[in-house]
C-alpha positions as CSV (number, residue, x, y, z in Angstrom):
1,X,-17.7,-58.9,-23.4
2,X,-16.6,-56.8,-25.9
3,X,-17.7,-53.8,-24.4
4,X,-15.5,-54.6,-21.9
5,X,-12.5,-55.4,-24.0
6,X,-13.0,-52.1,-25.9
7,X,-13.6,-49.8,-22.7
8,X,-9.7,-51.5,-21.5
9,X,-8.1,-49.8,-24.5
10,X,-9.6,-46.8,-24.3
11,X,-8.7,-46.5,-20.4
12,X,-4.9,-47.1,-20.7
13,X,-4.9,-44.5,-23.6
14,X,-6.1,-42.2,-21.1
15,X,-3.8,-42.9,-18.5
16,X,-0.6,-42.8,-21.2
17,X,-2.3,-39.7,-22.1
18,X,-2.6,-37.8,-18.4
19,X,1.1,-39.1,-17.6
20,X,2.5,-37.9,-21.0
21,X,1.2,-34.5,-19.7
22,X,2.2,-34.6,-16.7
23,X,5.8,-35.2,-17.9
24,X,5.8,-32.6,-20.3
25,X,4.6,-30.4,-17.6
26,X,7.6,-31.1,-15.6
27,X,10.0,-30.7,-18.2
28,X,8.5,-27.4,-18.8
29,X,8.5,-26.7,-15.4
30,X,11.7,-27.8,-14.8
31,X,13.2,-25.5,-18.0
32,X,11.5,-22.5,-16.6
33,X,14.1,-23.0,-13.6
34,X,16.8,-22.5,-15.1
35,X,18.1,-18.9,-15.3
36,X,18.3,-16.9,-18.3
37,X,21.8,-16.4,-20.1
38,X,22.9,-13.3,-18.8
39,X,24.5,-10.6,-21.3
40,X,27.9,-9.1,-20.7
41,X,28.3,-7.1,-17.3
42,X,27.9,-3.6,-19.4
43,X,30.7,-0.6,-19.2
44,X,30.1,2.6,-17.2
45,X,31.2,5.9,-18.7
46,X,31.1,9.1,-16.5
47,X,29.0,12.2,-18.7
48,X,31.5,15.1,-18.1
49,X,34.3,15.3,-15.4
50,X,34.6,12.2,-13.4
51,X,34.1,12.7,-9.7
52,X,37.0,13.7,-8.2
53,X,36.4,15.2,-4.7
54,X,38.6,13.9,-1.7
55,X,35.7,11.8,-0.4
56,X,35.7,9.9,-3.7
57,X,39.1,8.5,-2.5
58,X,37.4,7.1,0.9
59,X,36.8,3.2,0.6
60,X,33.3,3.5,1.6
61,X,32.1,5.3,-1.0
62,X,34.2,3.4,-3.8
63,X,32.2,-0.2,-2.3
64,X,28.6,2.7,-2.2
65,X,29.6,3.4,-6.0
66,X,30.5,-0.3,-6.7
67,X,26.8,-1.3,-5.3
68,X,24.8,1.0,-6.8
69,X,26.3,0.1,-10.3
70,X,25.5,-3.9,-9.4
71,X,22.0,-3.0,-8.2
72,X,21.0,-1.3,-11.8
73,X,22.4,-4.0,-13.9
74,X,20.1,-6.7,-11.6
75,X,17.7,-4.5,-12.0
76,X,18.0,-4.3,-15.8
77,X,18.4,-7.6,-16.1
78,X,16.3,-8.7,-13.2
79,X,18.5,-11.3,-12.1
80,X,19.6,-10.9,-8.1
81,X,22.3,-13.2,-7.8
82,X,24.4,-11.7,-9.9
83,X,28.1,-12.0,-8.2
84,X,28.6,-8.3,-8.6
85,X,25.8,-7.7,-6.5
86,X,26.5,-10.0,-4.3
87,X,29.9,-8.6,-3.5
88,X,28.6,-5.1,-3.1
89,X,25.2,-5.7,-1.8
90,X,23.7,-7.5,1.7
91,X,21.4,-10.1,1.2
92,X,18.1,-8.2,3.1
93,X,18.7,-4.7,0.6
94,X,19.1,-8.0,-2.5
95,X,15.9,-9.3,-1.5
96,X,14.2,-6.0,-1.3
97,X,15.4,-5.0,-4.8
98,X,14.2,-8.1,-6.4
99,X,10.2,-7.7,-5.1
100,X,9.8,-4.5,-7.7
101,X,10.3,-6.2,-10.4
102,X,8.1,-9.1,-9.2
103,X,5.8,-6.7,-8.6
104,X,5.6,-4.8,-11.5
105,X,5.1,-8.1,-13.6
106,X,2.6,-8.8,-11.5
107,X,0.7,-5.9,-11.8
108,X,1.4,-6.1,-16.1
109,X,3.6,-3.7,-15.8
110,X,6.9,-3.5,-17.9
111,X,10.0,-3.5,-15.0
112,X,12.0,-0.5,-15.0
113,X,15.1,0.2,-16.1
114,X,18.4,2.2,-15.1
115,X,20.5,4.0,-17.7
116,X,23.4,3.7,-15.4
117,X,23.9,3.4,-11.5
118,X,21.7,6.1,-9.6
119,X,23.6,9.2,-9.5
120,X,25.1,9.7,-6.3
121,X,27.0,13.1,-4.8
122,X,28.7,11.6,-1.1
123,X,29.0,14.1,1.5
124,X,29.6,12.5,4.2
125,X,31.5,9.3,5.6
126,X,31.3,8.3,9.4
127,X,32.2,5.3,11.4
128,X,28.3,2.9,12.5
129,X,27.5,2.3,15.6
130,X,29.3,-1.3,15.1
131,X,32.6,-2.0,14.3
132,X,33.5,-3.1,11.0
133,X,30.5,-0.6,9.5
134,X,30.0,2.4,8.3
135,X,27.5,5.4,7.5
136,X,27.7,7.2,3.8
137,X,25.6,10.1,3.2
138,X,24.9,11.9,0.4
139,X,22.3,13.0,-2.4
140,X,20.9,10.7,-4.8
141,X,18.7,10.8,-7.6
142,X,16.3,7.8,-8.7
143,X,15.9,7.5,-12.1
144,X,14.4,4.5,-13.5
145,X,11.4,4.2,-15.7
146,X,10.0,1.7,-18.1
147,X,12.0,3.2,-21.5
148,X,15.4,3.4,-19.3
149,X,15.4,6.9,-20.5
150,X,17.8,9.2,-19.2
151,X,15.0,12.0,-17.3
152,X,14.9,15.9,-18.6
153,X,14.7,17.2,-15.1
154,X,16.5,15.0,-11.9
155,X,15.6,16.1,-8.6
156,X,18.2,14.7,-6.0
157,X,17.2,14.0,-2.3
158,X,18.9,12.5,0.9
159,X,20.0,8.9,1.9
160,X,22.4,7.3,4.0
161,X,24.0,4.1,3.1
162,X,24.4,1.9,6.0
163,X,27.9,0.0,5.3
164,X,29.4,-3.3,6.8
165,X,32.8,-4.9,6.4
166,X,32.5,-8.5,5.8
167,X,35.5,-11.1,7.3
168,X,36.5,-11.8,3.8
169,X,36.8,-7.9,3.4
170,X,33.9,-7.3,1.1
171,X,32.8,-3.2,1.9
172,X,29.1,-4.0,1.0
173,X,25.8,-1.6,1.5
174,X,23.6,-3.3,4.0
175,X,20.6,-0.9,4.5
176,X,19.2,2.2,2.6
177,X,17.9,5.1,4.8
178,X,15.8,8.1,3.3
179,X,17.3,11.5,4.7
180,X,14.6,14.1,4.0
181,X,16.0,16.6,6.1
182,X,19.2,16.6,4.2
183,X,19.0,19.3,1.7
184,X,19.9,18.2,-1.8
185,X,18.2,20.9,-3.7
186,X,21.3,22.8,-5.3
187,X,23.7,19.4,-5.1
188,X,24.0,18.1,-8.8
189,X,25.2,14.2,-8.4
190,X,27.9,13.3,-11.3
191,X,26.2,11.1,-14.2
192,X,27.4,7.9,-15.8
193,X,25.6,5.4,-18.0
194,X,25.9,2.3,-19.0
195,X,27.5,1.1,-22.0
196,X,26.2,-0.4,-24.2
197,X,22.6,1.5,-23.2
198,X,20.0,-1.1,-21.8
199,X,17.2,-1.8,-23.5
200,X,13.5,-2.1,-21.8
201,X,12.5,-5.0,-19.9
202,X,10.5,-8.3,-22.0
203,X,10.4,-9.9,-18.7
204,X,6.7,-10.9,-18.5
205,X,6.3,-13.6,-16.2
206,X,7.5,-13.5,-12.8
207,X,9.6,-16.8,-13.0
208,X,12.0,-14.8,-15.1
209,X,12.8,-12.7,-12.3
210,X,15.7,-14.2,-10.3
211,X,15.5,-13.4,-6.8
212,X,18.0,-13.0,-4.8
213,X,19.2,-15.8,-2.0
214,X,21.7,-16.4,0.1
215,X,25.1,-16.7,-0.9
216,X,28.0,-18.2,0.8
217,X,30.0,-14.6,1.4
218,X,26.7,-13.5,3.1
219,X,26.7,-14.1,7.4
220,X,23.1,-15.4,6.9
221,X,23.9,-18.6,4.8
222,X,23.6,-22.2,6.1
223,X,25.7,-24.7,3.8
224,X,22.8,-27.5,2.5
225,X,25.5,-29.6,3.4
């Protein structure tokens, strides 16, 4: 009998015990939901003369600039639903952008970081095979890294930025398309970085990357409701 009444004791400690962990578990879990604070949206400051060309006036290129900006900071901070990239960016090129990060922390690497938006040098704006979109092309040059250091030597090479028009009159990039027959080699994109200068990455875990999802500007989104 008082084997019994011993064993009893012992058992409901262990029970208190396995719940207690499994509701600090879920608390934990639960915290590591919740997004990070982000820091201020950072400044952008051209190095030189600003661009000035004609085609800089062109709204298509202003909403190209606009998104490339919004994709480094999401990068730098690896959050993708960042409202500025949401404005400027479709929800397909978002979700794209947020797997390298995911994938460098998987791989234990540090995620990479921009200095400032890619620099860009537009050459071209034509209406898409759609109404309501657009094609920009031009020369870009990739530039991050792990130390967000601005590189020595940039080598520029061909894109095309596939535009749409949203009904709430967004301009937004929807696709990315490499141009390798577009010769970039004597083009030399305009710089400007960010201010203040980003620091590299301490994202180490993968549920500190936010990814990006559907938002309610985006023709893809189905209110929970």
């Amino acid at each position: 009998m008082s084997d019994a009444r011993t064993s009893r004791p012992r058992h409901f400690k262990a029970v208190a015990a396995s719940l207690l962990l499994v509701t600090v578990a879920g608390g934990l879990s639960a915290c590591r939901e919740e997004k990070r604070p982000a820091p201020p949206y950072p400044a952008v400051e051209w190095q030189g003369t600003p661009p000035s060309a004609p085609i800089e006036a062109d709204p298509w290129v202003i909403a190209a600039r606009k998104s490339l900006e919004a994709q480094a900071v999401a990068q730098n901070i690896t959050d993708f639903t960042l409202p500025e990239l949401v404005e400027t960016t479709a929800l397909d090129l978002r979700v794209r952008l947020s797997r390298h990060p995911v994938n460098d922390v998987t791989q234990k690497r540090r995620p990479d970081i921009r200095p400032g938006p890619d620099p860009f040098l537009p050459m071209e704006v034509k209406p898409g095979p759609a109404a309501g979109t657009a094609e920009v092309r031009g020369c870009v040059v990739r530039w991050a890294s792990e130390t967000g250091d601005v590189p020595d030597e940039m080598s520029a090479s061909g894109v095309m930025f596939r535009m749409e028009h949203l009904e709430a009159g967004q301009l937004r990039i929807s696709s990315v398309v490499t141009l390798p027959d577009l010769d970039c080699s004597t083009a030399t994109p305009p710089i400007a970085l960010f201010v203040p200068a980003p620091e590299p990455s301490d994202v180490t875990d993968v549920q500190d990357v936010v990814r990006a999802k559907p938002a309610e500007i985006d023709p893809e989104y189905v209110d929970p409701e």
